[in-house]
PDB file with SEQRES, HELIX, SHEET and CRYST1 records, atoms N, CA, C and O in Angstrom:
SEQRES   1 A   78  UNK UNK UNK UNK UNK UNK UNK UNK UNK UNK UNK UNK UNK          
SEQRES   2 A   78  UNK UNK UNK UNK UNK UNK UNK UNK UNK UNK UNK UNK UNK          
SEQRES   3 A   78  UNK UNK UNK UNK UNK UNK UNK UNK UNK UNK UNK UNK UNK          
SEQRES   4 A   78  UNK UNK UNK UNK UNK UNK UNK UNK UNK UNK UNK UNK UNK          
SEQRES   5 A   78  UNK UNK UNK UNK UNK UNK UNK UNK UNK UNK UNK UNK UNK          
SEQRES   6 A   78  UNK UNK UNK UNK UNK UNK UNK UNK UNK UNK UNK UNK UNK          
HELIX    1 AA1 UNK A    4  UNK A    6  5                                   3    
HELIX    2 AA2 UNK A    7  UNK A   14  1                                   8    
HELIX    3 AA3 UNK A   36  UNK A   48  1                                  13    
HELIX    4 AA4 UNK A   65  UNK A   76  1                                  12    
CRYST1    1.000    1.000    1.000  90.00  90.00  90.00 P 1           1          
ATOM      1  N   UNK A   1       0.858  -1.174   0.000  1.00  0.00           N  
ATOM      2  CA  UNK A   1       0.000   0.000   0.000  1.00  0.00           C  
ATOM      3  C   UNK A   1       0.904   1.237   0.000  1.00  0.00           C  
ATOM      4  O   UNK A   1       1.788   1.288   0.855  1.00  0.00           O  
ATOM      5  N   UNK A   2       0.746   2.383  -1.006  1.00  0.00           N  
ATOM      6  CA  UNK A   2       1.248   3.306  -0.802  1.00  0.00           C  
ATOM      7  C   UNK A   2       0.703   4.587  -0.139  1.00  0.00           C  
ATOM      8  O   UNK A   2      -0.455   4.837   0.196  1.00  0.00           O  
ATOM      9  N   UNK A   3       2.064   5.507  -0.006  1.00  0.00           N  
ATOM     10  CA  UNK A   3       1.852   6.942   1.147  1.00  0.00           C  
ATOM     11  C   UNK A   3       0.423   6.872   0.836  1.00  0.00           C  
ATOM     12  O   UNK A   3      -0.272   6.222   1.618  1.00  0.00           O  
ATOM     13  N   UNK A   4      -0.283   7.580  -0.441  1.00  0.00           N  
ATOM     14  CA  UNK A   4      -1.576   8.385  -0.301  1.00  0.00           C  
ATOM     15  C   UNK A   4      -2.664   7.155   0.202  1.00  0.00           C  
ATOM     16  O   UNK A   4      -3.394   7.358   1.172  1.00  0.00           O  
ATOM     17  N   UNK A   5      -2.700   5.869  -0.549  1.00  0.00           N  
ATOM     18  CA  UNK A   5      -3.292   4.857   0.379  1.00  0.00           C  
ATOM     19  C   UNK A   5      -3.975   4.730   1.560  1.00  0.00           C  
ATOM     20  O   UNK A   5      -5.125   4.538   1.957  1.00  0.00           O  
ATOM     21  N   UNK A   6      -2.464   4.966   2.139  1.00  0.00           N  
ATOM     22  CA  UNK A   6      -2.684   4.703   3.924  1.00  0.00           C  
ATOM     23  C   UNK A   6      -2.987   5.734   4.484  1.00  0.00           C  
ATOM     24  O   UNK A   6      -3.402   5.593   5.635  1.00  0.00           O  
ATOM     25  N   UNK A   7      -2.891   7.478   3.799  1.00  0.00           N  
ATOM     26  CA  UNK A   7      -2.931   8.536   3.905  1.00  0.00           C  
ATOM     27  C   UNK A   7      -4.713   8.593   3.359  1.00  0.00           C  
ATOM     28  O   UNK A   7      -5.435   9.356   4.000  1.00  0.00           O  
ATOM     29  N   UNK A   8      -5.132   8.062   2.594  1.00  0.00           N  
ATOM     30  CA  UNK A   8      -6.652   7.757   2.698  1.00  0.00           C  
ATOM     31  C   UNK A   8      -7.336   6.893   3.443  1.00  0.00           C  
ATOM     32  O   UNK A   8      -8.557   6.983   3.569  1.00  0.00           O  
ATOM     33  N   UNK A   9      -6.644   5.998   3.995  1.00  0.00           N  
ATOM     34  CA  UNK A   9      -7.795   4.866   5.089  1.00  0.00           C  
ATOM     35  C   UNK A   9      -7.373   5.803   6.115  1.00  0.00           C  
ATOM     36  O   UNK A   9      -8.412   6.122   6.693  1.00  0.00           O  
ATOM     37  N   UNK A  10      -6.510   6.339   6.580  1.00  0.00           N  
ATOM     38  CA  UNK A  10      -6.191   6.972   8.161  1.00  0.00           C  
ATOM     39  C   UNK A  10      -7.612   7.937   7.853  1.00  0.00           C  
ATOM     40  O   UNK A  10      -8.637   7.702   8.494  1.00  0.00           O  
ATOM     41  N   UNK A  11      -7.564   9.209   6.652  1.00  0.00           N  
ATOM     42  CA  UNK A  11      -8.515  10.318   7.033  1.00  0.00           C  
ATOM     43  C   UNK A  11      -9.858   9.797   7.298  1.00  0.00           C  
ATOM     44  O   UNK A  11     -10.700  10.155   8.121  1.00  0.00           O  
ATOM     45  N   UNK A  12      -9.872   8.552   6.109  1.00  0.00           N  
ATOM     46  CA  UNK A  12     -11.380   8.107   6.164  1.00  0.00           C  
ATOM     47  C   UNK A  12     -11.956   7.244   7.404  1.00  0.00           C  
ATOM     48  O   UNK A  12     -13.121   6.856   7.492  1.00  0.00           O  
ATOM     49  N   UNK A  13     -11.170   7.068   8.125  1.00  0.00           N  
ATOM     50  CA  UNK A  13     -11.207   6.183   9.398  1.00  0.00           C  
ATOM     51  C   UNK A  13     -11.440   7.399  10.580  1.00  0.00           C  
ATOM     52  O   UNK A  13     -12.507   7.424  11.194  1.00  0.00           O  
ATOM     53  N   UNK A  14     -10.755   8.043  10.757  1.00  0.00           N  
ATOM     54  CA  UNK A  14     -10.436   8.735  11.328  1.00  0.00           C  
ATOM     55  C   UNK A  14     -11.692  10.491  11.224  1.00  0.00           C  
ATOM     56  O   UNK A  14     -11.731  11.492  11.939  1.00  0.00           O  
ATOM     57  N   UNK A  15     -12.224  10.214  10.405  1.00  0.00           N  
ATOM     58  CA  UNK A  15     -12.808  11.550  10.090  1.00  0.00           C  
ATOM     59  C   UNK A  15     -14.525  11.426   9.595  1.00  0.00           C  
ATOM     60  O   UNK A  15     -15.368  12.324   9.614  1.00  0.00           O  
ATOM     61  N   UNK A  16     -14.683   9.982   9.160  1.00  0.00           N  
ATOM     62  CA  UNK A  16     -15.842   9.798   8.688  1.00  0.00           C  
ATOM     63  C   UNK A  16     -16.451  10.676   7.092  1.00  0.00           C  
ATOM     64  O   UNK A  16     -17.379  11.424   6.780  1.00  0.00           O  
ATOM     65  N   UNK A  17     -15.305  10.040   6.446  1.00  0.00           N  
ATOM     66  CA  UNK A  17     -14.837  10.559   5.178  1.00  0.00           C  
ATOM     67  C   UNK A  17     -14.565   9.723   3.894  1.00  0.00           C  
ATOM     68  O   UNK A  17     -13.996  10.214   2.919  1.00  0.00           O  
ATOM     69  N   UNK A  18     -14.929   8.643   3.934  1.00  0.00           N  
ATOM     70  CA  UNK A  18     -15.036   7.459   3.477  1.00  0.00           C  
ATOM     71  C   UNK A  18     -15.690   7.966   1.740  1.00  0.00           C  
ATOM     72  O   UNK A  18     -15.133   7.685   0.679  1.00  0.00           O  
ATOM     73  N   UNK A  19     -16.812   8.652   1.881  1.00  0.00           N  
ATOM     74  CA  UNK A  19     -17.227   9.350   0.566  1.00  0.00           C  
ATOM     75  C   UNK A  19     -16.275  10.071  -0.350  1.00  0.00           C  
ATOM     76  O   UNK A  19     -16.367  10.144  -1.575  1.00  0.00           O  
ATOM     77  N   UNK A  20     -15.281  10.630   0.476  1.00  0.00           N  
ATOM     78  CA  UNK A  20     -14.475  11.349  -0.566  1.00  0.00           C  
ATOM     79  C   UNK A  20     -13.274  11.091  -0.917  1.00  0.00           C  
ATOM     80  O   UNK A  20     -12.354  10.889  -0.124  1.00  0.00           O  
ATOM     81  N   UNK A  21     -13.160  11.073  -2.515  1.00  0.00           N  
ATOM     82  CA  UNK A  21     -12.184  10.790  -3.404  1.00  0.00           C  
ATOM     83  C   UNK A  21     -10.908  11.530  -2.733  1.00  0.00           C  
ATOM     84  O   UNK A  21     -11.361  12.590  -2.302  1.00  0.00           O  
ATOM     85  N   UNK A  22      -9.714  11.473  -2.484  1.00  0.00           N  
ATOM     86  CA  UNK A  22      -8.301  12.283  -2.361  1.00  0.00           C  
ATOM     87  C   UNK A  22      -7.809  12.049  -3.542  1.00  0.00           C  
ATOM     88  O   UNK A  22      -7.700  11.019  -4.207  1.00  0.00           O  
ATOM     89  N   UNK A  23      -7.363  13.759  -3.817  1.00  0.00           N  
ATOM     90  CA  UNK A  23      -6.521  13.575  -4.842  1.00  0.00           C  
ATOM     91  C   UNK A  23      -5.472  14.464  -4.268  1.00  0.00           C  
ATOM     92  O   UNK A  23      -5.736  14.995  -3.190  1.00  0.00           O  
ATOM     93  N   UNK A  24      -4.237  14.721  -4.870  1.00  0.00           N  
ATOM     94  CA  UNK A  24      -3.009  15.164  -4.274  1.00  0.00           C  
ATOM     95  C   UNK A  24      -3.321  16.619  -3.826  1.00  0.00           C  
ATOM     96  O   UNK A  24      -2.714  17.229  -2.946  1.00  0.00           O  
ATOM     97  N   UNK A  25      -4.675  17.220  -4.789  1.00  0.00           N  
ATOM     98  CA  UNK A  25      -4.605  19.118  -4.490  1.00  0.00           C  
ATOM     99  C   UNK A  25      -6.013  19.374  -3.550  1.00  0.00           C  
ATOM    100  O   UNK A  25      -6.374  20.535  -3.357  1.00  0.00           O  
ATOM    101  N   UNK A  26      -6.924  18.039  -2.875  1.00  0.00           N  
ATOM    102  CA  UNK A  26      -7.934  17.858  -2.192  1.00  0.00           C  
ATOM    103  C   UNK A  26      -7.111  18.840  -0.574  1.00  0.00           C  
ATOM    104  O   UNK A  26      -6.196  18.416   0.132  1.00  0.00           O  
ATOM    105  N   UNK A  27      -7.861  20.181  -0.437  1.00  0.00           N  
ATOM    106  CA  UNK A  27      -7.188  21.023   0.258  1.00  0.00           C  
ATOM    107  C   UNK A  27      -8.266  20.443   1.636  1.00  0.00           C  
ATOM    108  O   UNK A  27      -9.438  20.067   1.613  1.00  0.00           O  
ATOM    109  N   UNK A  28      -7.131  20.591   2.942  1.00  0.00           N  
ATOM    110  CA  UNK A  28      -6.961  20.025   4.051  1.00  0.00           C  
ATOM    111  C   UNK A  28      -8.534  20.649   4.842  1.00  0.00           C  
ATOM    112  O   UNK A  28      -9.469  20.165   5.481  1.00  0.00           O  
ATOM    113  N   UNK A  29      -8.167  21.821   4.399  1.00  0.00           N  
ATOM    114  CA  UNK A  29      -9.034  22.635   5.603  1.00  0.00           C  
ATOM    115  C   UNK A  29     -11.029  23.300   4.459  1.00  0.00           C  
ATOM    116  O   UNK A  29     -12.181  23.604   4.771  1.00  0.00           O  
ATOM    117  N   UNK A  30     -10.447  23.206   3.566  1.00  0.00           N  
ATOM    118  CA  UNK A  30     -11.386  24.172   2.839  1.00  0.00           C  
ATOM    119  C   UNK A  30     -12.380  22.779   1.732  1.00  0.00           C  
ATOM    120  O   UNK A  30     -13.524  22.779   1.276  1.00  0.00           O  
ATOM    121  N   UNK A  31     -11.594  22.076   1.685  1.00  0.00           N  
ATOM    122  CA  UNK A  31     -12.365  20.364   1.072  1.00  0.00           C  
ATOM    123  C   UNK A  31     -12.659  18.989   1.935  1.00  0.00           C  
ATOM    124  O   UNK A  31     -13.416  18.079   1.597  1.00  0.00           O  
ATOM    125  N   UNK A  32     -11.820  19.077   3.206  1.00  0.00           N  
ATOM    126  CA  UNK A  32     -12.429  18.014   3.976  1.00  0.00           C  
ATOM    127  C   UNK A  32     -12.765  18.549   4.992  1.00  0.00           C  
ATOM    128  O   UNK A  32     -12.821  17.744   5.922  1.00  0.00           O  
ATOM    129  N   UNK A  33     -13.109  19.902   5.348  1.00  0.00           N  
ATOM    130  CA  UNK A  33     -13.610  20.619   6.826  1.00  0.00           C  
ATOM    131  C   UNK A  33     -12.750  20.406   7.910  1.00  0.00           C  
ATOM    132  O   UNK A  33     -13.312  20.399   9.005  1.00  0.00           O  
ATOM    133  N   UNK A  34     -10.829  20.129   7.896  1.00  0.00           N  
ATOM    134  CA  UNK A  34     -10.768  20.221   8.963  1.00  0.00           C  
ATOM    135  C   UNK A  34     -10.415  21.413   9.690  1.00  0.00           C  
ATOM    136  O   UNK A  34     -10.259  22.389   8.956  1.00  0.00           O  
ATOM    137  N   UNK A  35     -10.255  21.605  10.843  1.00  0.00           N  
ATOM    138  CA  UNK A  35     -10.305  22.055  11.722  1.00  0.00           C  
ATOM    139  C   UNK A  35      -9.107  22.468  12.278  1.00  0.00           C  
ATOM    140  O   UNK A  35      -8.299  21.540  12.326  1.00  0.00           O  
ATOM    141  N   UNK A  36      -8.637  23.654  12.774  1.00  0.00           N  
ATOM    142  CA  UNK A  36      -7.080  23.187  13.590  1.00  0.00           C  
ATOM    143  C   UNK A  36      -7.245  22.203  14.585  1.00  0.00           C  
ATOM    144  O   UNK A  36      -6.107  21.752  14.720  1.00  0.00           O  
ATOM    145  N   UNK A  37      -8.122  21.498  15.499  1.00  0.00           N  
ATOM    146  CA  UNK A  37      -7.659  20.436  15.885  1.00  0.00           C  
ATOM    147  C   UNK A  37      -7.794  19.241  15.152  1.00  0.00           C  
ATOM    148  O   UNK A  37      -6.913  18.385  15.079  1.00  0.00           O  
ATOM    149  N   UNK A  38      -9.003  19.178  14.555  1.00  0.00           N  
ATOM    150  CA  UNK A  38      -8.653  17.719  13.588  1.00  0.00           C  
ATOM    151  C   UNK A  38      -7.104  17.908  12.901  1.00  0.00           C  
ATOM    152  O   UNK A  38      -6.462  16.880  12.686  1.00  0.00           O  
ATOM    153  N   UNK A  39      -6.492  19.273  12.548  1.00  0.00           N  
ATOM    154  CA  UNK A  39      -5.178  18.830  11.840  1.00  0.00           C  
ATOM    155  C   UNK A  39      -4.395  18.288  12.755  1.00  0.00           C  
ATOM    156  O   UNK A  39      -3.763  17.292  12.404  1.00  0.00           O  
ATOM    157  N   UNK A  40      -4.209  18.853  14.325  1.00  0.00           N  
ATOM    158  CA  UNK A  40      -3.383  18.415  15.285  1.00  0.00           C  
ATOM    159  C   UNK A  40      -3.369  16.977  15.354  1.00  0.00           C  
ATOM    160  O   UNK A  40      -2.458  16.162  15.213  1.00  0.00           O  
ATOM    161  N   UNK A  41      -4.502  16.870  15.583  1.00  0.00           N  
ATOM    162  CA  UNK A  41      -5.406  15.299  15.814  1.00  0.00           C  
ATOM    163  C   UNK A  41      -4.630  14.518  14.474  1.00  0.00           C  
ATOM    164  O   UNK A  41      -3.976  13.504  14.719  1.00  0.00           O  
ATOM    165  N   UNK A  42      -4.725  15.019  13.069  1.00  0.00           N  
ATOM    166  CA  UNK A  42      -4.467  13.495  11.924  1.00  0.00           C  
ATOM    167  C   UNK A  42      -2.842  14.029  11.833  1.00  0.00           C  
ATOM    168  O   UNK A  42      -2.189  13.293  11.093  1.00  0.00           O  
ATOM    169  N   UNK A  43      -2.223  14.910  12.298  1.00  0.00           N  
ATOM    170  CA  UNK A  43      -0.854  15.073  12.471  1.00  0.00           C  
ATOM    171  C   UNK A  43      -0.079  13.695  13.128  1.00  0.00           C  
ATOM    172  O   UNK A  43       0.821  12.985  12.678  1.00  0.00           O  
ATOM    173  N   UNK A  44      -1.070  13.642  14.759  1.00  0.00           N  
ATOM    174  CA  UNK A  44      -0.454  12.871  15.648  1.00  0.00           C  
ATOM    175  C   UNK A  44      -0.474  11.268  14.829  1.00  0.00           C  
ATOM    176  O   UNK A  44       0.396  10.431  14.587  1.00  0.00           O  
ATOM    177  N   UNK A  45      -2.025  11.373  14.555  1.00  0.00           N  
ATOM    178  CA  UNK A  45      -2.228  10.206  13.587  1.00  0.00           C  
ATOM    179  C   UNK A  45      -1.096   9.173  12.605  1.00  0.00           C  
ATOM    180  O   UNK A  45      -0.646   8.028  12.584  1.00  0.00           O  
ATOM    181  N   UNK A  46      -1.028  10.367  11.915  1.00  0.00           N  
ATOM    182  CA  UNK A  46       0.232  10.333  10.787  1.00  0.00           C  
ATOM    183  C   UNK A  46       1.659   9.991  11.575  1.00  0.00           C  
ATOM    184  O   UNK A  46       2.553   9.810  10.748  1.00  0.00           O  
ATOM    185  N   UNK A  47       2.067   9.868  12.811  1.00  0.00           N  
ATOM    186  CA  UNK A  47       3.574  10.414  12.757  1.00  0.00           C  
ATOM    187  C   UNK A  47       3.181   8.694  13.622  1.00  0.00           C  
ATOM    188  O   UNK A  47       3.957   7.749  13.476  1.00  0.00           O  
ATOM    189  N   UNK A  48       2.247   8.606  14.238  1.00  0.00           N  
ATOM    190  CA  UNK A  48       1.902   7.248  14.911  1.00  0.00           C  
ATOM    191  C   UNK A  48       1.545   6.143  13.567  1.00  0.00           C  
ATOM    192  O   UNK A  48       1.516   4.983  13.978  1.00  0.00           O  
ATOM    193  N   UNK A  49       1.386   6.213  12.691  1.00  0.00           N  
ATOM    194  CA  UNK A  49       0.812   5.262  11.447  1.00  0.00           C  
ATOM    195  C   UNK A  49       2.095   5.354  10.792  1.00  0.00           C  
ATOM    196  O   UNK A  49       2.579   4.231  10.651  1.00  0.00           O  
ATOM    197  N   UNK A  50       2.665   6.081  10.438  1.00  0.00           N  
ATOM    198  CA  UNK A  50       4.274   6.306   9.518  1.00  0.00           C  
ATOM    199  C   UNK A  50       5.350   5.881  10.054  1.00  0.00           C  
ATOM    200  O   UNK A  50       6.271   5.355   9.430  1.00  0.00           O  
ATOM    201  N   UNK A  51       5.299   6.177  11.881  1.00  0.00           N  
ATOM    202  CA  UNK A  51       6.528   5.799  12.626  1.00  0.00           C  
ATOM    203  C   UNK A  51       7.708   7.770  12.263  1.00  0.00           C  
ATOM    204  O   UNK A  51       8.933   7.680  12.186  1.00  0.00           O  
ATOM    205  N   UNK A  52       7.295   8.616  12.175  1.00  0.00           N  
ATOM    206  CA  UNK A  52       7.882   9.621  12.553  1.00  0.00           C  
ATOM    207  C   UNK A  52       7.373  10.944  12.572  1.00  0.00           C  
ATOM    208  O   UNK A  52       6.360  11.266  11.951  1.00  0.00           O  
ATOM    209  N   UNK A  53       7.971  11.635  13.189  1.00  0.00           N  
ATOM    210  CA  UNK A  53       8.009  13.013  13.766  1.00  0.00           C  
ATOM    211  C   UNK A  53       7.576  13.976  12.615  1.00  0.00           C  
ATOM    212  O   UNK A  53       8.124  13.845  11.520  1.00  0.00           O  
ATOM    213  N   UNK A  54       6.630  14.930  12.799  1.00  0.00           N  
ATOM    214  CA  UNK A  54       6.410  15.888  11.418  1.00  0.00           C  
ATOM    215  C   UNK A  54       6.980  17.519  12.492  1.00  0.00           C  
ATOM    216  O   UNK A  54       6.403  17.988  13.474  1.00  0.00           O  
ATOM    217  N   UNK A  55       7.847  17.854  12.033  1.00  0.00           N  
ATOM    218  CA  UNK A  55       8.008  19.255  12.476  1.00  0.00           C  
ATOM    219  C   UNK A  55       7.253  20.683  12.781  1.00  0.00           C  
ATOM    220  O   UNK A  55       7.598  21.545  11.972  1.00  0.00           O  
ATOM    221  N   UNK A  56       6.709  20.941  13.342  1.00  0.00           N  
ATOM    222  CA  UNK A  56       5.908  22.192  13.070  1.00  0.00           C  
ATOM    223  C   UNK A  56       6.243  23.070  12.125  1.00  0.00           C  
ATOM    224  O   UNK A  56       5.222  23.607  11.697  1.00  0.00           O  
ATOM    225  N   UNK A  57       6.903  23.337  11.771  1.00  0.00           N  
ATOM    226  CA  UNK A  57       6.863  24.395  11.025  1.00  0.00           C  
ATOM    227  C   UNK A  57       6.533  23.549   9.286  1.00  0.00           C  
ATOM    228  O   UNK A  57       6.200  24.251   8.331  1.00  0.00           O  
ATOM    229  N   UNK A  58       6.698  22.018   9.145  1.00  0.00           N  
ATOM    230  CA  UNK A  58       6.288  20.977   8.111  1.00  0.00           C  
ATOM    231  C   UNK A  58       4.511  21.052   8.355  1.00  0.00           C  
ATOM    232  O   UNK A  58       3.644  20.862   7.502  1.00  0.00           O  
ATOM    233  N   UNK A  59       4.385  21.295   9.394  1.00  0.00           N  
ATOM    234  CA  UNK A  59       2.684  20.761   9.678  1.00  0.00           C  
ATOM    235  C   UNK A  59       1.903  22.053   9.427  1.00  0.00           C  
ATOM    236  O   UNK A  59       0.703  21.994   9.160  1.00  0.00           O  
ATOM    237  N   UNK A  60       2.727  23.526   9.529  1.00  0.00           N  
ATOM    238  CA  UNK A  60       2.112  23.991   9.153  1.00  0.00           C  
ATOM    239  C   UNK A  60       2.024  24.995   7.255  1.00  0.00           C  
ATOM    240  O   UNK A  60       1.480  25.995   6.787  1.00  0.00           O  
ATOM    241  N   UNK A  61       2.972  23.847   6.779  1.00  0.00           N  
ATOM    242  CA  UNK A  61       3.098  24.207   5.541  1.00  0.00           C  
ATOM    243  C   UNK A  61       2.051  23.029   4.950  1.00  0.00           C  
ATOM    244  O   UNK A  61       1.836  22.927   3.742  1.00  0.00           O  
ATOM    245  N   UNK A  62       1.620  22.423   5.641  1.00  0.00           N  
ATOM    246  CA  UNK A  62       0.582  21.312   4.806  1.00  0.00           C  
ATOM    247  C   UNK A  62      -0.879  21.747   4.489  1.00  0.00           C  
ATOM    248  O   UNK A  62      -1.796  21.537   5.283  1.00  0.00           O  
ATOM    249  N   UNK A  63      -1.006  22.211   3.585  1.00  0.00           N  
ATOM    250  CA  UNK A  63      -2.107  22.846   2.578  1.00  0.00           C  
ATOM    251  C   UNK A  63      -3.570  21.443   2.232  1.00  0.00           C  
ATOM    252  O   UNK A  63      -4.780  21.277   2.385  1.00  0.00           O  
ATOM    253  N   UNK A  64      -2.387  20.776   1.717  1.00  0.00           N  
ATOM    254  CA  UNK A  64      -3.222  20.085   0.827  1.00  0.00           C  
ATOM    255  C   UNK A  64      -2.695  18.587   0.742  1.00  0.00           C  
ATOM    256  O   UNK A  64      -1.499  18.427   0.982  1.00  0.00           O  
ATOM    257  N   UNK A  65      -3.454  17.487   0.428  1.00  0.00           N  
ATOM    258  CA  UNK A  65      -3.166  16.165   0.234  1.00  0.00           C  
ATOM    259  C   UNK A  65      -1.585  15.862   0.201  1.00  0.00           C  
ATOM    260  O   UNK A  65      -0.822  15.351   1.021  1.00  0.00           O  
ATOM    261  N   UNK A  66      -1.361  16.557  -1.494  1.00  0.00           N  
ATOM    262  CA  UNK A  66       0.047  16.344  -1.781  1.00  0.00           C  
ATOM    263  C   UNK A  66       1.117  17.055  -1.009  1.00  0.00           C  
ATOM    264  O   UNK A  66       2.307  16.739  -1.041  1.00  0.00           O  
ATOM    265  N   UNK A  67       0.511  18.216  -0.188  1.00  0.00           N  
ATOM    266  CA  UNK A  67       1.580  18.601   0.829  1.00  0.00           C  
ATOM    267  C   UNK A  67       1.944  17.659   2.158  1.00  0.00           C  
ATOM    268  O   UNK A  67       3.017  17.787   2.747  1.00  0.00           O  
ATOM    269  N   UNK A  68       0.740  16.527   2.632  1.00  0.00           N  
ATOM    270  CA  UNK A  68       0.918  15.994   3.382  1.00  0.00           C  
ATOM    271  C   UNK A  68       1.746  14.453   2.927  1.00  0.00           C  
ATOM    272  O   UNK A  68       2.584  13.888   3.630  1.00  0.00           O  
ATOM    273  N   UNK A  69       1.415  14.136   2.019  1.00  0.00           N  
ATOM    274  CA  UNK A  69       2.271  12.889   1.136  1.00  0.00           C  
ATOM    275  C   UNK A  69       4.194  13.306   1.271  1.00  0.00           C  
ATOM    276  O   UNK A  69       5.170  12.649   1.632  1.00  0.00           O  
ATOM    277  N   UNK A  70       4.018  14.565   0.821  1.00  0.00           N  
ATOM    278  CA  UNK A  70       5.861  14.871   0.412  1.00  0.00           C  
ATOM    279  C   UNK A  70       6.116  14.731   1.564  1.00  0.00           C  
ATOM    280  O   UNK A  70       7.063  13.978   1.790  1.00  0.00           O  
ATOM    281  N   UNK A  71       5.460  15.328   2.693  1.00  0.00           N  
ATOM    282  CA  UNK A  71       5.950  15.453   4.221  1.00  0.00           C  
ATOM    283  C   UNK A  71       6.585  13.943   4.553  1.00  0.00           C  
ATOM    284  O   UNK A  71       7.770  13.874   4.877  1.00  0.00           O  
ATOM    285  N   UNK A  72       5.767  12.734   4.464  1.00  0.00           N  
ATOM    286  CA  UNK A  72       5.552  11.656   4.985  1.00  0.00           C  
ATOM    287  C   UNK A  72       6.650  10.991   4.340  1.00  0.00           C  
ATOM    288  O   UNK A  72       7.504  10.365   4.968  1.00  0.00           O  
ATOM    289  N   UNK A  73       6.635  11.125   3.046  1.00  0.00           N  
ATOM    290  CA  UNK A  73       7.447  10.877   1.864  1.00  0.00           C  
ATOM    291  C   UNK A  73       9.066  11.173   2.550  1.00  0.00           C  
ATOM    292  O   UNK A  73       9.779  10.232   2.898  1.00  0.00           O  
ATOM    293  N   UNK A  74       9.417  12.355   2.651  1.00  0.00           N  
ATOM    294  CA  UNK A  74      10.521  13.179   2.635  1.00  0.00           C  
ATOM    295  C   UNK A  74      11.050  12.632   4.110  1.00  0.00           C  
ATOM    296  O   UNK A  74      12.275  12.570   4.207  1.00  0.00           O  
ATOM    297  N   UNK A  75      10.396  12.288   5.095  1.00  0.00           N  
ATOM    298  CA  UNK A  75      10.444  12.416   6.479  1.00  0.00           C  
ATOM    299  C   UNK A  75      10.677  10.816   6.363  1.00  0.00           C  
ATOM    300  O   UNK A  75      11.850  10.550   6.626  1.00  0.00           O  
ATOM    301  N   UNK A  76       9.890   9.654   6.042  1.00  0.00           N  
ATOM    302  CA  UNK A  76       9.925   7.954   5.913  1.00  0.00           C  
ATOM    303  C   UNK A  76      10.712   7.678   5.001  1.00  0.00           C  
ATOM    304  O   UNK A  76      10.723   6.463   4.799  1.00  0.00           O  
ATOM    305  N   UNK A  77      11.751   8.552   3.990  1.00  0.00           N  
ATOM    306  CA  UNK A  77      12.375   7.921   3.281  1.00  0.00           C  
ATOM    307  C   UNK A  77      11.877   6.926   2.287  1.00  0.00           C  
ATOM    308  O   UNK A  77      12.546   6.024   1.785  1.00  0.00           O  
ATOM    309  N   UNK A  78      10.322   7.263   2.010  1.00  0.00           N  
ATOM    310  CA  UNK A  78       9.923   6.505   0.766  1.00  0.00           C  
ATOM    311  C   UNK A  78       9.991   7.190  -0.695  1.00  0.00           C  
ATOM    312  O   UNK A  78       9.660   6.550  -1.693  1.00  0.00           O  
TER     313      UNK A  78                                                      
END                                                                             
């Protein structure tokens, strides 16, 4: 299974989001309604499902799908 994959069962699990398609430019806050704590919340998610650390100042450059993939990407060495 790849990044966006597992980066789609986490939101859809996690958010009750199962209906919607991700695509890399599916924006965080303004297309899946989250929230600053749901981001905190699928941050922790992510770094617990990936096995590492996302930086703040990385978490808060994450816009959109494909901003959260490179993160995961760049950070897991995939």
């Amino acid at each position: 299974m790849d990044v966006m994959e597992r980066l789609g069962d986490l939101i859809g699990e996690n958010y009750n989001l199962d209906h919607v398609e991700l695509r890399e430019d599916t924006r965080l806050i303004e297309d899946l309604h989250l929230d600053s704590l749901d981001m905190v919340e699928m941050v922790v998610e992510i770094e617990d499902a990936f096995d590492i650390v996302i930086p703040e100042e990385k978490m808060e450059a994450m816009e959109n799908i494909g901003d959260v993939v490179g993160v995961i990407e760049a950070l897991s060495g995939k």
